[in-house]
PyMOL Python script that loads the backbone (N, CA, C, O; Angstrom):
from pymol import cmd

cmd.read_pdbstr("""\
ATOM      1  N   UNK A   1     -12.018  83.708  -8.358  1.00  0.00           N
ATOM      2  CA  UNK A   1     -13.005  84.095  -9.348  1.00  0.00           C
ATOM      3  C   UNK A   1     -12.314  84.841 -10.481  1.00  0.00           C
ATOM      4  O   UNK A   1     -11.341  85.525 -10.162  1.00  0.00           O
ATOM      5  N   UNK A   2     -12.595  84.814 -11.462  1.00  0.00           N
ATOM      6  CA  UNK A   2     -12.353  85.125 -12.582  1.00  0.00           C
ATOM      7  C   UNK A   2     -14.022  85.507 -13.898  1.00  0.00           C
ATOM      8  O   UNK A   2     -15.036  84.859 -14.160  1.00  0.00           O
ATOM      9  N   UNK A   3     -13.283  87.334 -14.533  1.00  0.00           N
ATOM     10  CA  UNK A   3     -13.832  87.545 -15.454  1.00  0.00           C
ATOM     11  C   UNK A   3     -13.260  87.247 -17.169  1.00  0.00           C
ATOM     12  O   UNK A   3     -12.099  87.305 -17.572  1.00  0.00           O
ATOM     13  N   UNK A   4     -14.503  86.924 -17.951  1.00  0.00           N
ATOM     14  CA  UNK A   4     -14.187  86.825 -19.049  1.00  0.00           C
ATOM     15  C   UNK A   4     -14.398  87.520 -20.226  1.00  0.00           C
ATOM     16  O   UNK A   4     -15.444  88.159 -20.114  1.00  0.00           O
ATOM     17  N   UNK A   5     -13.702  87.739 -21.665  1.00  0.00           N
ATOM     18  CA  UNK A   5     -14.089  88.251 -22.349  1.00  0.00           C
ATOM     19  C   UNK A   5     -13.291  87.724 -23.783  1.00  0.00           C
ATOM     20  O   UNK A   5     -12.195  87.183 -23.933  1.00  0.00           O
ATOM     21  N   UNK A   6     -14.034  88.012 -24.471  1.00  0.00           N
ATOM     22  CA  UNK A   6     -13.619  87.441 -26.109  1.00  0.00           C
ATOM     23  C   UNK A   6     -12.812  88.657 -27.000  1.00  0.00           C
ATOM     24  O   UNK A   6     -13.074  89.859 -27.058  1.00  0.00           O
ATOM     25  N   UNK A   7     -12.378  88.344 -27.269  1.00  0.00           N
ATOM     26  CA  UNK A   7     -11.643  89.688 -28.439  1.00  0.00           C
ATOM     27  C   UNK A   7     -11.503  88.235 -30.327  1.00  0.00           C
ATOM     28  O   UNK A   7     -11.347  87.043 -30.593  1.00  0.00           O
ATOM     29  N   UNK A   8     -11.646  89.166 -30.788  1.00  0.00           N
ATOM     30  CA  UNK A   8     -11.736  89.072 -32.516  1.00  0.00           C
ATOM     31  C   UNK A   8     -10.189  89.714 -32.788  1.00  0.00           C
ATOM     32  O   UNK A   8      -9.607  90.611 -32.178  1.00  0.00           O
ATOM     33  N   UNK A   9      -9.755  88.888 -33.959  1.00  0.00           N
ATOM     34  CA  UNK A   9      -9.067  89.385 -35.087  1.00  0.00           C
ATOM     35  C   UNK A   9      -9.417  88.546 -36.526  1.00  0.00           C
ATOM     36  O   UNK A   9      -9.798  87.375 -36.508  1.00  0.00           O
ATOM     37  N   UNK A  10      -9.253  89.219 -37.597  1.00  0.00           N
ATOM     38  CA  UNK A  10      -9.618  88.432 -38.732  1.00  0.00           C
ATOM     39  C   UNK A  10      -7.887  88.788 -39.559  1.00  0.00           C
ATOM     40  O   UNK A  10      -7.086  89.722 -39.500  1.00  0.00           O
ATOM     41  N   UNK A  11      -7.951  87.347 -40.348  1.00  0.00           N
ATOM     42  CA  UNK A  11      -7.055  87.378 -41.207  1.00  0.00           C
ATOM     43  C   UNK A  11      -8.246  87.496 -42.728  1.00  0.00           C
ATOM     44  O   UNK A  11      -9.386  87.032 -42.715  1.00  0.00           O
ATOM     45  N   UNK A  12      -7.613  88.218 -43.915  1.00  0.00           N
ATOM     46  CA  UNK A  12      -8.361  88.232 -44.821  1.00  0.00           C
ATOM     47  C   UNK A  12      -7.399  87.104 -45.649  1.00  0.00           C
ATOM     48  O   UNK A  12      -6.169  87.066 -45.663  1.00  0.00           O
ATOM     49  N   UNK A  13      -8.285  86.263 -46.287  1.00  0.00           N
ATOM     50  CA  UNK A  13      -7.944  85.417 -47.064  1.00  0.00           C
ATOM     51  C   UNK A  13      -7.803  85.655 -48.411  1.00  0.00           C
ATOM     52  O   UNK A  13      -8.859  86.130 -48.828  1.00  0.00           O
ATOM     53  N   UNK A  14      -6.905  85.532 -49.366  1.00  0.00           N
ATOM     54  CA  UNK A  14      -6.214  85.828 -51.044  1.00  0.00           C
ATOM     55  C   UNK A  14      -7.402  84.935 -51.751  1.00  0.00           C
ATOM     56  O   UNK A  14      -7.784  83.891 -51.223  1.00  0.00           O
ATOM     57  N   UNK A  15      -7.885  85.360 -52.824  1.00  0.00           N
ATOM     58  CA  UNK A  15      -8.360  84.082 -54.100  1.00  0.00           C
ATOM     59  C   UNK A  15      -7.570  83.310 -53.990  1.00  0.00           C
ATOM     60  O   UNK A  15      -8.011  82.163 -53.923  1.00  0.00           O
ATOM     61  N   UNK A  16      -6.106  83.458 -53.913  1.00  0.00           N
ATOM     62  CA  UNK A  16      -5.101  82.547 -54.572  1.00  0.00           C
ATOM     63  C   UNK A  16      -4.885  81.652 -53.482  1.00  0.00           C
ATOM     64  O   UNK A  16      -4.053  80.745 -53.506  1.00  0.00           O
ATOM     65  N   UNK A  17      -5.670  81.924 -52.492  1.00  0.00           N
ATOM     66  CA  UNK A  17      -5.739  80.579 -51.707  1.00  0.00           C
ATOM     67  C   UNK A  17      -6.114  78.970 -52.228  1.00  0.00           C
ATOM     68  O   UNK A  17      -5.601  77.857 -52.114  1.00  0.00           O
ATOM     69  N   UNK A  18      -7.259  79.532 -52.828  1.00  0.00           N
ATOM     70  CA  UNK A  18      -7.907  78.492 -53.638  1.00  0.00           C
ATOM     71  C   UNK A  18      -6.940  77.393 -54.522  1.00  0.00           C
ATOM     72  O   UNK A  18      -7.297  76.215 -54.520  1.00  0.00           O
ATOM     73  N   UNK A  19      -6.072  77.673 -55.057  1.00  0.00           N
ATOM     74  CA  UNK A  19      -5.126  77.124 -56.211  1.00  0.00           C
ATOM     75  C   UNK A  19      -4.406  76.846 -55.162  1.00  0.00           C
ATOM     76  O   UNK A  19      -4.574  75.638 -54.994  1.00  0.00           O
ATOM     77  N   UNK A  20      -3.443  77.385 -54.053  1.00  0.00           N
ATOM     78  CA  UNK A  20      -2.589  76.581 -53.587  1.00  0.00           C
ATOM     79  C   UNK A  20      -2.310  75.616 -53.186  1.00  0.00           C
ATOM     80  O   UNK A  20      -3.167  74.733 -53.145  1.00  0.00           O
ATOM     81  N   UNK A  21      -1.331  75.433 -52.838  1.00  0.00           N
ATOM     82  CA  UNK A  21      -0.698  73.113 -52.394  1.00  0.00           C
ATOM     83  C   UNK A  21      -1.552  73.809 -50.922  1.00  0.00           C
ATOM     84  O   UNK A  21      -2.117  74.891 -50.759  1.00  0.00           O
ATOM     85  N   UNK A  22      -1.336  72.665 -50.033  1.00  0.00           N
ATOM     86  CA  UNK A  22      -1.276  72.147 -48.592  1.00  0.00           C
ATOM     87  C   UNK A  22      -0.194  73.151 -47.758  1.00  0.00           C
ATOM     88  O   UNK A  22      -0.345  74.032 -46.911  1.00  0.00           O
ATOM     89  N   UNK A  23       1.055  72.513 -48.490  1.00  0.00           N
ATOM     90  CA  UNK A  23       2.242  73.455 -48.008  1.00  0.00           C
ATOM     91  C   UNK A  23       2.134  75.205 -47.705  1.00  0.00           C
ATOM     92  O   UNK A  23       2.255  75.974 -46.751  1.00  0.00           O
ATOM     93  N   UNK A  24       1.806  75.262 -49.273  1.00  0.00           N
ATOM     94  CA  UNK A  24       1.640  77.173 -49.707  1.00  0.00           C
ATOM     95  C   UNK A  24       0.877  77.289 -48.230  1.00  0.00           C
ATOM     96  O   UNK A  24       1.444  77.791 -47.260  1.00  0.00           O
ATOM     97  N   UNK A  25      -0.561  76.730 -48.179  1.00  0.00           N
ATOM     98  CA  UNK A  25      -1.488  77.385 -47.095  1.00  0.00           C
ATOM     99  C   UNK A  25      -0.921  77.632 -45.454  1.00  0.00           C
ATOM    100  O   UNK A  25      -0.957  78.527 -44.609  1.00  0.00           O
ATOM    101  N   UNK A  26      -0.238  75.869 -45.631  1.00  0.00           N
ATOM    102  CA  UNK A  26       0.153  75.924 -44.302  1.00  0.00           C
ATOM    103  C   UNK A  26       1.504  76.584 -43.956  1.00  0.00           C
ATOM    104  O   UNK A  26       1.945  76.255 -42.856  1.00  0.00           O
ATOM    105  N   UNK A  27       2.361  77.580 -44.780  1.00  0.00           N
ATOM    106  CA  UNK A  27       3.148  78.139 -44.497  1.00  0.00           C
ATOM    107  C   UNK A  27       2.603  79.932 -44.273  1.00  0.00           C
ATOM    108  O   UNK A  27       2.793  80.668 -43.305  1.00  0.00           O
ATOM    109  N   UNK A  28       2.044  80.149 -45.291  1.00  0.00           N
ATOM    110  CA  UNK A  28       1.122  81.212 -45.113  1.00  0.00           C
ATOM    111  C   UNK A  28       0.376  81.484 -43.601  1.00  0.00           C
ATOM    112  O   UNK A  28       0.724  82.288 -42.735  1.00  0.00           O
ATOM    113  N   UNK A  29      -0.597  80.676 -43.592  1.00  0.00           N
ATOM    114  CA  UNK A  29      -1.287  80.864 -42.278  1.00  0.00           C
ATOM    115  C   UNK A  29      -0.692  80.561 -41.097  1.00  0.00           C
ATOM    116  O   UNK A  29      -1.203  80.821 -40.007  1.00  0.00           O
ATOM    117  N   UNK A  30       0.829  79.785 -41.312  1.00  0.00           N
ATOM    118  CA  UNK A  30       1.710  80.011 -39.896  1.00  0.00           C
ATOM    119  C   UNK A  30       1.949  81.457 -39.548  1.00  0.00           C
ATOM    120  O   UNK A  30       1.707  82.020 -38.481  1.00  0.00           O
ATOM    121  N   UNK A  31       2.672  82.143 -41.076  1.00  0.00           N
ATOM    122  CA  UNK A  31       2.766  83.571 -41.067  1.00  0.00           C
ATOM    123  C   UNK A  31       1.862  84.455 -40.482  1.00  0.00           C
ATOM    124  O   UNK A  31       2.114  85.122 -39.479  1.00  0.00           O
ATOM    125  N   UNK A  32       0.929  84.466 -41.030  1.00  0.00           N
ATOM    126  CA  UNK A  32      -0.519  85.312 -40.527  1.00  0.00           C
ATOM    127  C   UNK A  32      -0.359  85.093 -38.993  1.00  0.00           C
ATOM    128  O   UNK A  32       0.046  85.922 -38.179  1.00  0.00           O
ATOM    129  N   UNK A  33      -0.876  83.428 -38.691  1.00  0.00           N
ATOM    130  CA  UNK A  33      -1.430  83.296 -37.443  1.00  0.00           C
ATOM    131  C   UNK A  33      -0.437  83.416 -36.488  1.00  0.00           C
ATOM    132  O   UNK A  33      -0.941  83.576 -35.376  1.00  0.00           O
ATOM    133  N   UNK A  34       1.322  83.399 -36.467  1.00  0.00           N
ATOM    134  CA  UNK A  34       1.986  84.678 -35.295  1.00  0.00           C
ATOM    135  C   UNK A  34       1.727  85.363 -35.665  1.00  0.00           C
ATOM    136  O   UNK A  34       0.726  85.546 -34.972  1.00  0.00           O
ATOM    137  N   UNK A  35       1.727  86.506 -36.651  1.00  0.00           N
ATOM    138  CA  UNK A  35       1.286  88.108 -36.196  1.00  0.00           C
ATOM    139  C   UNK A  35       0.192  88.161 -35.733  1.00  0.00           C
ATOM    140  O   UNK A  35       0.223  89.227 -35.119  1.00  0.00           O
ATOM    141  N   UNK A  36      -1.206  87.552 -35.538  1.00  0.00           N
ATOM    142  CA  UNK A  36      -2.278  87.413 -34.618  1.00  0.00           C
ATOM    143  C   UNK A  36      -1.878  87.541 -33.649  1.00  0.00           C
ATOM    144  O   UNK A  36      -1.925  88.549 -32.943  1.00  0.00           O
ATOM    145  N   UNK A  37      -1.311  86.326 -33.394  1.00  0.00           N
ATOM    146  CA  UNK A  37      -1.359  85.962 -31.913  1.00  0.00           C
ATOM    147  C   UNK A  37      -0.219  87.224 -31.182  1.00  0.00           C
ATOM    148  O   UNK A  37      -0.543  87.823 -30.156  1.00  0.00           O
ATOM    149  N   UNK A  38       1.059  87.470 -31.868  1.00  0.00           N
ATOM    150  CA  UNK A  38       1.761  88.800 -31.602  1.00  0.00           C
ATOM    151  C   UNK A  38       1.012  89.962 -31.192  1.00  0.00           C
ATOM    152  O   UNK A  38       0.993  90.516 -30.093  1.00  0.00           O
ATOM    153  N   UNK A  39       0.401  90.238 -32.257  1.00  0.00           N
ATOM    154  CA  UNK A  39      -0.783  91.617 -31.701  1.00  0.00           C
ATOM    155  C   UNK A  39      -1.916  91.527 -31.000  1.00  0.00           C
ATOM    156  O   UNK A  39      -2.464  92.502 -30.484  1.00  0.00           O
ATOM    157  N   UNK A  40      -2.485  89.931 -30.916  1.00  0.00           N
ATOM    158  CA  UNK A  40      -3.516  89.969 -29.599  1.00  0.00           C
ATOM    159  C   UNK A  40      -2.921  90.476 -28.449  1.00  0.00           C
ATOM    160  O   UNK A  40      -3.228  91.478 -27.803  1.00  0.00           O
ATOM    161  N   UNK A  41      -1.631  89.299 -28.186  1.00  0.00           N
ATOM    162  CA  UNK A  41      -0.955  89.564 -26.699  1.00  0.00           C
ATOM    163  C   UNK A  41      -0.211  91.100 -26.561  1.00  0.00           C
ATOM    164  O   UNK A  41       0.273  91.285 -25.444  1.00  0.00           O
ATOM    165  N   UNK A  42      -0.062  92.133 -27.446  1.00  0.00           N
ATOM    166  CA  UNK A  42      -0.052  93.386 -27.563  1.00  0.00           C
ATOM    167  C   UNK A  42      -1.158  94.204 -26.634  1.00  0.00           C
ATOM    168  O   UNK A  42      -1.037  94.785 -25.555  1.00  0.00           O
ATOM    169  N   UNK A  43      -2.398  93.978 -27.605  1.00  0.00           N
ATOM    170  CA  UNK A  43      -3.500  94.574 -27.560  1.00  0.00           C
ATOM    171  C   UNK A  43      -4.374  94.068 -26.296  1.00  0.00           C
ATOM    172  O   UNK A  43      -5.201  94.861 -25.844  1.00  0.00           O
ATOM    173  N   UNK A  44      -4.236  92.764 -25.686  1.00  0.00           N
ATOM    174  CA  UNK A  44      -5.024  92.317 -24.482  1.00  0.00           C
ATOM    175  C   UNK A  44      -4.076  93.608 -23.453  1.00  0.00           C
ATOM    176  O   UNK A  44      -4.688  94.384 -22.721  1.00  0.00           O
ATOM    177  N   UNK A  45      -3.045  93.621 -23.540  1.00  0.00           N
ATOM    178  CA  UNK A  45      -2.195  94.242 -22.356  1.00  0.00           C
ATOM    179  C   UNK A  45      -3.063  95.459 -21.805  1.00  0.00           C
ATOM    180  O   UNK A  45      -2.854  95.795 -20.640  1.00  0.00           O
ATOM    181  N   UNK A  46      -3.939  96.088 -22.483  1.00  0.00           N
ATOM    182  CA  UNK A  46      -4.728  97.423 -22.465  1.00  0.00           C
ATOM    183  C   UNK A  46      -5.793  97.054 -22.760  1.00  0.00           C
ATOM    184  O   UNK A  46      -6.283  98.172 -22.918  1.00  0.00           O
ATOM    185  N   UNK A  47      -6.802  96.210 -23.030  1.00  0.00           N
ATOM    186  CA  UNK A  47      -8.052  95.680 -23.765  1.00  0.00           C
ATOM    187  C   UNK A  47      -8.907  96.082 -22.398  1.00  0.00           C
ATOM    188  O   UNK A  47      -8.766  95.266 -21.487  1.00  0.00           O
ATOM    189  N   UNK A  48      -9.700  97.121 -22.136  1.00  0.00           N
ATOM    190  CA  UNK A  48     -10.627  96.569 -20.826  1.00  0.00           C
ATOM    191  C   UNK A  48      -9.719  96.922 -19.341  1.00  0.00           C
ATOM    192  O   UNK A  48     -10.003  96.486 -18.226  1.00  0.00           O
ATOM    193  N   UNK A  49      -8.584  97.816 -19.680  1.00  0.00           N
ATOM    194  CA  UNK A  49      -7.645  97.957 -18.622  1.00  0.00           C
ATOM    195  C   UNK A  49      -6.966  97.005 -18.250  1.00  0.00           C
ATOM    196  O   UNK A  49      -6.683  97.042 -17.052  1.00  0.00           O
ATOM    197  N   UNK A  50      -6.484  95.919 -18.969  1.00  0.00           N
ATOM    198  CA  UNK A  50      -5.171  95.095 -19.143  1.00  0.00           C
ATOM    199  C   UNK A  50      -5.463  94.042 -18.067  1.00  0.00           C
ATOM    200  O   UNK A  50      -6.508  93.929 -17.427  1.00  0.00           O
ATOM    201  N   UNK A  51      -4.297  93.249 -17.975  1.00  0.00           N
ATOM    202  CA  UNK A  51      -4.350  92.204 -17.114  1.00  0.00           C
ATOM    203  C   UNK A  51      -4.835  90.762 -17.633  1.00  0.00           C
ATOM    204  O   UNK A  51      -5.048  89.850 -16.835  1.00  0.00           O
ATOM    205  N   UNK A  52      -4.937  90.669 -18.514  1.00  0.00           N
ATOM    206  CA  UNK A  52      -5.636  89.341 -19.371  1.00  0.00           C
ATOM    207  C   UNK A  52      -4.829  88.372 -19.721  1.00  0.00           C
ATOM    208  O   UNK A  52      -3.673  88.532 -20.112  1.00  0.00           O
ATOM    209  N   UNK A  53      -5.402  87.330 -19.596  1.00  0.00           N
ATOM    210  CA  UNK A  53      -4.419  85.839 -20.248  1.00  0.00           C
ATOM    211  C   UNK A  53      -5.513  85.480 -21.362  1.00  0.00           C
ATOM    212  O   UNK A  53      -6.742  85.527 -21.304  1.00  0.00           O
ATOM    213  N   UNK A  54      -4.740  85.146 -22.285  1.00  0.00           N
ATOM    214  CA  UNK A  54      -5.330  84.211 -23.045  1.00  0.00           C
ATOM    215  C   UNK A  54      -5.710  82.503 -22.511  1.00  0.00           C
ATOM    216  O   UNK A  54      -4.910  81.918 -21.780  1.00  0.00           O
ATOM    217  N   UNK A  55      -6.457  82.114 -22.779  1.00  0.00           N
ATOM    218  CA  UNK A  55      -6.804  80.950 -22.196  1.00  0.00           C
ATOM    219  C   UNK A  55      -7.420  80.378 -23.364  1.00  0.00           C
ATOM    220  O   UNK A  55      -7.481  79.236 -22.909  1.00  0.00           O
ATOM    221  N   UNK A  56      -7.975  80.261 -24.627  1.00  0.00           N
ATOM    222  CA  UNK A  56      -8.020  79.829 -25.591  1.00  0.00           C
ATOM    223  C   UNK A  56      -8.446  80.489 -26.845  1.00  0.00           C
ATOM    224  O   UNK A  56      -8.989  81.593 -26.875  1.00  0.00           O
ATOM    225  N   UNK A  57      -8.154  79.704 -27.957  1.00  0.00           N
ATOM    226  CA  UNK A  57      -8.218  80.275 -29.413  1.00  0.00           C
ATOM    227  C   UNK A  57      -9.318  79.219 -30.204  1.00  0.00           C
ATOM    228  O   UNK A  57      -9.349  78.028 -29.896  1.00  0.00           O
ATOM    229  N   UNK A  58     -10.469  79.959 -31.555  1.00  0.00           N
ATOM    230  CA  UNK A  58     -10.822  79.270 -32.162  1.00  0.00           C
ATOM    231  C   UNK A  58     -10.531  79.745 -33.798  1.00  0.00           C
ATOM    232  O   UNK A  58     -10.370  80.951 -33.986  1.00  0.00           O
ATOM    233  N   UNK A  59     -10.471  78.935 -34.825  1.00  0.00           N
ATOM    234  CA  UNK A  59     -10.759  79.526 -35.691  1.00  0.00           C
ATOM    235  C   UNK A  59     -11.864  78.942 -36.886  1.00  0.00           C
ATOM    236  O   UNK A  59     -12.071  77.796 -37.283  1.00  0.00           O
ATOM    237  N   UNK A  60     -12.490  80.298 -37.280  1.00  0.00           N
ATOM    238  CA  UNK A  60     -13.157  79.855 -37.843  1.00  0.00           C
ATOM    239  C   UNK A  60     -13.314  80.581 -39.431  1.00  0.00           C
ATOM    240  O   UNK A  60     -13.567  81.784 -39.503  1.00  0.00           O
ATOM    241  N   UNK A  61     -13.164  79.847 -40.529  1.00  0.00           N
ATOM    242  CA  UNK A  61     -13.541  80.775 -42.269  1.00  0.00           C
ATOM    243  C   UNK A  61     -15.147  80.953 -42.276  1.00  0.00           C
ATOM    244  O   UNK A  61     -16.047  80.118 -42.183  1.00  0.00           O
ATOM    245  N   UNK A  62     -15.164  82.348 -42.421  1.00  0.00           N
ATOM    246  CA  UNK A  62     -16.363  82.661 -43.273  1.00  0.00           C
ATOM    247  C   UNK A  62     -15.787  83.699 -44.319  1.00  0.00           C
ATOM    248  O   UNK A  62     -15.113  84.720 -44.460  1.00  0.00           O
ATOM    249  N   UNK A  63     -16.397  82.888 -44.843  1.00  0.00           N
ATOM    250  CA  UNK A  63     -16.255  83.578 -46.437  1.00  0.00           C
ATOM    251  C   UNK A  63     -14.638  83.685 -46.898  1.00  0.00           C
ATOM    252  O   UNK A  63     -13.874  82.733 -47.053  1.00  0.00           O
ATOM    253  N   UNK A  64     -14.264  85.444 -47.111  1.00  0.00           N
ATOM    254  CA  UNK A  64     -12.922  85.198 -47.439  1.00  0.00           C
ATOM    255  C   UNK A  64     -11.897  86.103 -46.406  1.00  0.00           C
ATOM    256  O   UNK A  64     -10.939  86.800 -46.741  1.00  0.00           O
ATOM    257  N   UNK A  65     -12.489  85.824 -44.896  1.00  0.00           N
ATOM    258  CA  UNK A  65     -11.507  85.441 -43.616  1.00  0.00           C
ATOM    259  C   UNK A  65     -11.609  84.974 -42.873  1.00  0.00           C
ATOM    260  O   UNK A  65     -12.637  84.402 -42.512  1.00  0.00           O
ATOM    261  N   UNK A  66     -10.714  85.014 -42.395  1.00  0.00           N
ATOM    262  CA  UNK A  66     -10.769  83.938 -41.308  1.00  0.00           C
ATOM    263  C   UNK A  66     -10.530  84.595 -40.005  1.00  0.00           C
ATOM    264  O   UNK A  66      -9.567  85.347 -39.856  1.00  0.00           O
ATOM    265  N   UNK A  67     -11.654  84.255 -38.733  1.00  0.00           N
ATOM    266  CA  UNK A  67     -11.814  84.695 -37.818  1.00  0.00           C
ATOM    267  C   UNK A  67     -11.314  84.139 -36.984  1.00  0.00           C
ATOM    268  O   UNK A  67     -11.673  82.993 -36.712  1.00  0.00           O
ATOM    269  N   UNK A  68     -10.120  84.894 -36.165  1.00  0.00           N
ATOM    270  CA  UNK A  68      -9.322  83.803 -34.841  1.00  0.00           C
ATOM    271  C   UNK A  68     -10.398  84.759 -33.783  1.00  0.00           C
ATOM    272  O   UNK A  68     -10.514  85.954 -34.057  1.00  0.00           O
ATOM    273  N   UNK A  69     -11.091  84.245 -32.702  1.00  0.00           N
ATOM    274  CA  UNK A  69     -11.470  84.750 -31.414  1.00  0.00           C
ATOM    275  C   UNK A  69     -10.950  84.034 -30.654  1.00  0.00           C
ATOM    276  O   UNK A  69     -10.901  82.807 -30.745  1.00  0.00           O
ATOM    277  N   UNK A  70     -10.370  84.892 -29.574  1.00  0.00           N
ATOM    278  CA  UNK A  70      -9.701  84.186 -27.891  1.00  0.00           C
ATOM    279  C   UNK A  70     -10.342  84.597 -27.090  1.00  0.00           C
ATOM    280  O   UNK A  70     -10.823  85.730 -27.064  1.00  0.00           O
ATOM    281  N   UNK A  71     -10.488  83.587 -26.140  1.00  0.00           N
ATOM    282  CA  UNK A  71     -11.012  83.488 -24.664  1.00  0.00           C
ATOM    283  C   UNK A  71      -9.946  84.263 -23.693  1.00  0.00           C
ATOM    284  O   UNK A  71      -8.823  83.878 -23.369  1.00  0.00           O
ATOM    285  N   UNK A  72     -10.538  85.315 -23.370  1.00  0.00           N
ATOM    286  CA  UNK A  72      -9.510  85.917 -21.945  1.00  0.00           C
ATOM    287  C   UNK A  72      -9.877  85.868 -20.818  1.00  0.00           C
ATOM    288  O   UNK A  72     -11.018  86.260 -20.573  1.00  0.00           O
ATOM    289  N   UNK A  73      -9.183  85.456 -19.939  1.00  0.00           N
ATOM    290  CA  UNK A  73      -9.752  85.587 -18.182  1.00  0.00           C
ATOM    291  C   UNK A  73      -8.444  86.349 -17.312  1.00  0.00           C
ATOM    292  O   UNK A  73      -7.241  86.097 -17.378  1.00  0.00           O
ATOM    293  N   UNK A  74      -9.205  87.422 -16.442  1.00  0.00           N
ATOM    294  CA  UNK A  74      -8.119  87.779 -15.765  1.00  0.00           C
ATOM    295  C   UNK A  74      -9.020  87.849 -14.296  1.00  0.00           C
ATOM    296  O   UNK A  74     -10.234  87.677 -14.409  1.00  0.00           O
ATOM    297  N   UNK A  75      -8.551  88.054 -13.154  1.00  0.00           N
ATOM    298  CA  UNK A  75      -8.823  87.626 -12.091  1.00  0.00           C
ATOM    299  C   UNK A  75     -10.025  88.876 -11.869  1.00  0.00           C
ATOM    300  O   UNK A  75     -10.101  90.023 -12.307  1.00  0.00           O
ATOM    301  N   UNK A  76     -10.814  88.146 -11.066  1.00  0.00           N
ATOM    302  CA  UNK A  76     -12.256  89.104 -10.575  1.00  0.00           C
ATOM    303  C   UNK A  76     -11.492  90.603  -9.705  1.00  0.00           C
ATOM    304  O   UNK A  76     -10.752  90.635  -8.721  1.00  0.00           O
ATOM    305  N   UNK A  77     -11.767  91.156 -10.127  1.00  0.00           N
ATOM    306  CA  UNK A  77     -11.492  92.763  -8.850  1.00  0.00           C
ATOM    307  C   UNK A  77     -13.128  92.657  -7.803  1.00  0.00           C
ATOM    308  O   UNK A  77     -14.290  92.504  -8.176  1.00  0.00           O
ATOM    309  N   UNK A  78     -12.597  92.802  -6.564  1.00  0.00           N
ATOM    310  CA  UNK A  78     -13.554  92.690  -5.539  1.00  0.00           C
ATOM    311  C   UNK A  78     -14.145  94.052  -5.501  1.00  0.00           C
ATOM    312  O   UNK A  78     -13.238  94.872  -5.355  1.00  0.00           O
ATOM    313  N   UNK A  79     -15.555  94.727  -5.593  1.00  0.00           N
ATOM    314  CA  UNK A  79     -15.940  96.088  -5.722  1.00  0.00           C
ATOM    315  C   UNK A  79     -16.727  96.661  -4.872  1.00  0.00           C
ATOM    316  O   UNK A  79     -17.693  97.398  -5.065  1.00  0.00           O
ATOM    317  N   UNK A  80     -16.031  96.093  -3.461  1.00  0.00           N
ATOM    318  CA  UNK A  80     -16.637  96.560  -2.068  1.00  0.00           C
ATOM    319  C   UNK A  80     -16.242  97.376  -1.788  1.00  0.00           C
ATOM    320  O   UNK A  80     -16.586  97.897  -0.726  1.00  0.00           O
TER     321      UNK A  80
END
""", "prot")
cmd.dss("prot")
cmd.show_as("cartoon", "prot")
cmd.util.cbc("prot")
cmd.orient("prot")
């Protein structure tokens, strides 16, 4: 058995997104999206008293950021 829980990070997105190539974005948001994922797997280590895997990522733009949320599961504690 296994519990779950979601954690948020947002990247804030530039105007100057708008004007850029394909490239610009997709080198950019490689940038951004390791330091996400760097400081999720930081921050899960202690999130809820630690112990968490990531098990999946979504992302989604609203407006001007962009919201990565991950799926965490770490194993059920028995509370008999």
């Amino acid at each position: 058995m296994f519990e779950y829980r979601a954690f948020v990070a947002t990247i804030d997105l530039k105007p100057a997104i708008r004007t850029a190539t394909s490239d610009q974005v997709s080198q950019g948001l490689t940038i951004q999206l390791a330091k996400v994922f760097d400081e999720a797997g930081k921050a899960i280590e202690t999130f809820e008293g630690g112990y968490w895997e990531i098990t999946s990522h979504s992302l989604v733009a609203l407006q001007s950021h962009l919201v990565v949320s991950f799926l965490l599961r770490r194993p059920k504690v028995s509370r008999t």
